[in-house]
N, C-alpha and C positions, 0 to 999 in steps of 0.2 A: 037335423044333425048339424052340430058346429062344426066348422072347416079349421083345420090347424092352425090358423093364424088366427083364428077367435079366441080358440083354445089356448096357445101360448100366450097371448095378450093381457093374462090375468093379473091381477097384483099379488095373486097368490102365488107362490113357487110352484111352476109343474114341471113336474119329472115327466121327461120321455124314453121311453125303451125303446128303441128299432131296433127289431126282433125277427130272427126267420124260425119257422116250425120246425125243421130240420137240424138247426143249431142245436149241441147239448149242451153247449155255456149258457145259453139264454132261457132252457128249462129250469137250469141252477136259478137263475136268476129270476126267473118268475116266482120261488120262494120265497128268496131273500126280500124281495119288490112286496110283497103279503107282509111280512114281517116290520120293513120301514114304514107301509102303510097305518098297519097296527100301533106304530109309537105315534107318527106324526097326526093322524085323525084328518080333520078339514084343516089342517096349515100347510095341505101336499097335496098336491091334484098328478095321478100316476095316469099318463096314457101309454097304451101300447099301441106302436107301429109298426106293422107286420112290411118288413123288408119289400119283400114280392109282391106284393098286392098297390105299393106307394112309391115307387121307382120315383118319383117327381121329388117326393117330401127327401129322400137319399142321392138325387143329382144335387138338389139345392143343394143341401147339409157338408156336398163329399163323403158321404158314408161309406165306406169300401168295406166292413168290417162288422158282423155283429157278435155279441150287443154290445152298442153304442148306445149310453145313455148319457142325455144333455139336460141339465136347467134353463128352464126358462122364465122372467119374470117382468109383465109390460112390456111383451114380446121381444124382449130383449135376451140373445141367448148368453147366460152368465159362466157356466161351467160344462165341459164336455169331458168322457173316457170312456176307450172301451175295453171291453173287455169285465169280468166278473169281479165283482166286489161288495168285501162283507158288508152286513148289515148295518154294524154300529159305525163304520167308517162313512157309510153312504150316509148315517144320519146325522152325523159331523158335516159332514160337507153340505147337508141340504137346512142345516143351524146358521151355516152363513147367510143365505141367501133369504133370511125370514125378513 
């Protein structure tokens, strides 16, 4: 299994979701996340971080808030927000960081 910091290190753009089960915004958002996947193909690597299960990866971050989604690209974190957000907007914003 890669460890986050393998995972972010990509040259490829990844999307992260820190996500809790219990959250209804982040259900929304596991659609929309299907959807962005669907346009971008292999130029997006989507992972989800389950809040409660990664308390470590959300003290680094400051996550106080889900979902929080951040880009990431040669582990460098490029763009952060939370909260829910449509599809063709999230795939403007993840156009920049190709």
């Amino acid at each position: 299994m890669e460890t986050f910091a393998n995972l972010i290190s990509s040259p490829t753009p990844v999307l992260v979701d820190v996500f809790a089960e219990w959250c209804a915004p982040c259900k929304i958002m596991a659609g929309i996340l299907k959807k962005v996947k669907e346009t971008q193909g292999d130029s997006l690597r989507i992972i989800k971080i389950d809040i409660d299960k990664n308390m470590n990866i959300a003290q680094h971050y400051a996550i106080s808030s889900v979902p929080t989604l951040m880009i990431f690209k040669n582990g460098k974190q490029l763009w952060r927000q939370s909260g829910v957000i449509e599809a063709n907007e999230l795939n403007k914003i993840v156009e920049m960081f190709k």
